[in-house]
C-alpha positions as CSV (number, residue, x, y, z in Angstrom):
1,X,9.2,21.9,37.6
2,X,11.8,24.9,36.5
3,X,12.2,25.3,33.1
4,X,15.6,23.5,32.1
5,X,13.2,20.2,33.2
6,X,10.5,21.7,30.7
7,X,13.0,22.2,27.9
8,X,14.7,18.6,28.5
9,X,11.6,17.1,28.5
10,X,10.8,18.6,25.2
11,X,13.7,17.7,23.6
12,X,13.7,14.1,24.8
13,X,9.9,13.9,23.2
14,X,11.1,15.4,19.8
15,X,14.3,13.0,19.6
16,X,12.1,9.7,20.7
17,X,9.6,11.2,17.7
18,X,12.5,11.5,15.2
19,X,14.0,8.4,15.9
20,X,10.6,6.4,15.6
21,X,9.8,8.2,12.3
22,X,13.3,7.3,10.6
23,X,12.4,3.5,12.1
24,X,9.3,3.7,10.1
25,X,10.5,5.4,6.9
26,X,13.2,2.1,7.0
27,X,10.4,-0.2,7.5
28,X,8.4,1.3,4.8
29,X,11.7,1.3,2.4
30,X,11.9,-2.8,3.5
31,X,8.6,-3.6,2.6
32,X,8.8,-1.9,-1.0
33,X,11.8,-3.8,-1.7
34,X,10.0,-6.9,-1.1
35,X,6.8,-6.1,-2.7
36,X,9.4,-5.0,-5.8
37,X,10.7,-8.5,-5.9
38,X,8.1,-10.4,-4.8
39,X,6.2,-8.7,-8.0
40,X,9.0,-9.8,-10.1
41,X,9.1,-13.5,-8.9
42,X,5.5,-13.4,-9.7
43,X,6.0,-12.4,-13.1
44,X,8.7,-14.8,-13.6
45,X,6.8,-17.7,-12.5
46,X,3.9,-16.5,-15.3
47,X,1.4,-16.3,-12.4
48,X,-2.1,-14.0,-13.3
49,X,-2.0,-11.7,-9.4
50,X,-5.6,-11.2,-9.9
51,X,-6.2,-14.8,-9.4
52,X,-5.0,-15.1,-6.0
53,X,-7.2,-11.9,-4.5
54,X,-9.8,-12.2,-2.8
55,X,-12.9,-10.9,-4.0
56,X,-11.7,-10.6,-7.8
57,X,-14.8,-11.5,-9.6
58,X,-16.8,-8.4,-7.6
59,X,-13.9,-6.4,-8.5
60,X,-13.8,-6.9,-12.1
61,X,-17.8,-6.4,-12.3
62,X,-17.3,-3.1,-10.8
63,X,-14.5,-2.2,-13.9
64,X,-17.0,-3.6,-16.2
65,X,-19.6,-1.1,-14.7
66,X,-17.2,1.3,-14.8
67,X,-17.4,1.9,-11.2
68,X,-13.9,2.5,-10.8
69,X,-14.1,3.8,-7.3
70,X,-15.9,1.3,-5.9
71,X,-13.6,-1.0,-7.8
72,X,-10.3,0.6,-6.4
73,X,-11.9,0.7,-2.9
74,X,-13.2,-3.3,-3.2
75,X,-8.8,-3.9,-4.3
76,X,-7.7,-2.2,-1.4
77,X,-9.4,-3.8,0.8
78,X,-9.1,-7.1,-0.6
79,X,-5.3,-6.4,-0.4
80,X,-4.5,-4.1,1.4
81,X,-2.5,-2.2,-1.5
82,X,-2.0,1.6,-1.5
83,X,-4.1,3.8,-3.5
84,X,-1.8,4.9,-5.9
85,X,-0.7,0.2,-6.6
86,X,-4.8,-0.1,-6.3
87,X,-5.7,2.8,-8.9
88,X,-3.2,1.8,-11.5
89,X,-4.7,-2.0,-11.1
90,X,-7.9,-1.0,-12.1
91,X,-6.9,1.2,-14.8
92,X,-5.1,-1.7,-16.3
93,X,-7.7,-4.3,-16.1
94,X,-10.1,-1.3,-17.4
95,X,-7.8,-1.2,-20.2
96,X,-6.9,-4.9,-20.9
97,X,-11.2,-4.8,-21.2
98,X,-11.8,-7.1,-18.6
């Protein structure tokens, strides 16, 4: 293989990575926008979120224990939330003295 085929190559496997990586950052920007609205539809409809996750009752021992940690990791798993969406969860229902 001479080296033009090398270089080609090369460049063809860092366009196909830039391309999938925009792909993902649009998908990533969709799925925020309907988290953002789906949050606001829940808190228009007067709906409590922690009642629909799985698990809730273990969670909210945890904040009572003040195992926060284990707290943040039983939200995330529960729902699959970030860690930044699962952290600020548990420091609100910390503070609300659940």
């Amino acid at each position: 293989m001479d080296i033009t085929a090398v270089f080609l190559l090369a460049f063809a496997l860092l366009l196909a990575g830039s391309l999938i990586e925009r792909k993902i950052d649009r998908t990533a920007s969709r799925t925020a926008r309907v988290e953002r609205k789906l949050d606001l539809i829940i808190e228009h409809l007067g709906i409590d979120a922690t009642s629909v996750v799985p698990n809730m009752d273990g969670v909210l021992a945890l904040v009572r224990e003040g195992k926060k940690v284990q707290a943040i990791k039983m939200y995330r798993e529960a729902t699959g939330v970030g860690l930044k969406e699962a952290k600020d969860e548990i420091d609100r229902l910390a503070a609300d003295g659940r």
